[in-house]
N, C-alpha and C positions, 0 to 999 in steps of 0.2 A: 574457248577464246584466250584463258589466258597462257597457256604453249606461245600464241603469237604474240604478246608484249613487247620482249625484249630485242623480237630480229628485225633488225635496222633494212627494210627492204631497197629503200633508195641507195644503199653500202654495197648491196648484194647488186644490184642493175649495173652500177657503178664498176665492179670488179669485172661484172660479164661485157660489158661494153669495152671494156680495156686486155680481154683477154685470157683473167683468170687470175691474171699474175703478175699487175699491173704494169704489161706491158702492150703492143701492138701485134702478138705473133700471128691472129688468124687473120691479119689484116694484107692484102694487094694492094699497092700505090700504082697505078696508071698514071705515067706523063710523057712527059717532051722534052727530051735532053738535048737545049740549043741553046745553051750559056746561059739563060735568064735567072733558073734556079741557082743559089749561093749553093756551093759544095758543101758546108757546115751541114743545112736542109737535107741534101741526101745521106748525108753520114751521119745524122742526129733518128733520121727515119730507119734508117736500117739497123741501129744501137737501140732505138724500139723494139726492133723483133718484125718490122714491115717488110717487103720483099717487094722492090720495086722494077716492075718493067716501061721500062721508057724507050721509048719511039727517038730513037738517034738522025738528028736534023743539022745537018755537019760532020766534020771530023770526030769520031770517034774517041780519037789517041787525046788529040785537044780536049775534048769536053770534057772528060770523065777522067779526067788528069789529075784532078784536085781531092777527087774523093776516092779513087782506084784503090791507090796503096792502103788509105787507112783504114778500107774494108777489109781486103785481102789479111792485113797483118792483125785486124781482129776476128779474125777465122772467119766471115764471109769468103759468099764466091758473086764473081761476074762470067757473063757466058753473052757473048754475041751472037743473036740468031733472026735471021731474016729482020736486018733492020731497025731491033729490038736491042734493046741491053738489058737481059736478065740479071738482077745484084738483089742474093738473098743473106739473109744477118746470121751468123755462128750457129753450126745446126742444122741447118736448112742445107740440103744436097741437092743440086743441081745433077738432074739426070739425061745424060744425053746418048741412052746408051740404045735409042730405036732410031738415033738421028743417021 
């Protein structure tokens, strides 16, 4: 028993629940890109390490306006597909090569 003394197990849940590496990267955000969400929200979730596919409910060009470039220019990617806006954070490759 005493091997387990010093390992902090709520540290250890805590790190697996965040990733490993205290951030979001095994994590999908599902939503709905109709202006509601503040752009800061989705460029704060993808600076996580999240990958968010959202259900585009309006103009496109318009919604995804505010937070487009500052993914792109931190090496994410966005990729429009049936209806969807795939936007994953620096790393993460978008494969569209069976489309």
């Amino acid at each position: 028993m005493s091997d387990f003394e010093g390992l902090d197990l709520q540290a250890v849940e805590d790190q697996m629940d965040e990733g490993g590496d205290g951030t979001n990267s095994d994590r999908v955000v599902l939503g709905v890109l109709d202006g509601t969400t503040p752009d800061a929200e989705w460029i704060e979730t993808v600076e996580d390490g999240a990958v968010l596919v959202l259900n585009v409910d309006g103009d496109l060009n318009q919604l995804a306006a505010g937070f487009a470039r500052p993914v792109k220019e931190a090496g994410g990617e966005l990729m429009h597909f049936r209806g969807f806006l795939v936007v994953t954070p620096p790393g993460v490759e978008i494969d569209s090569d069976r489309l």
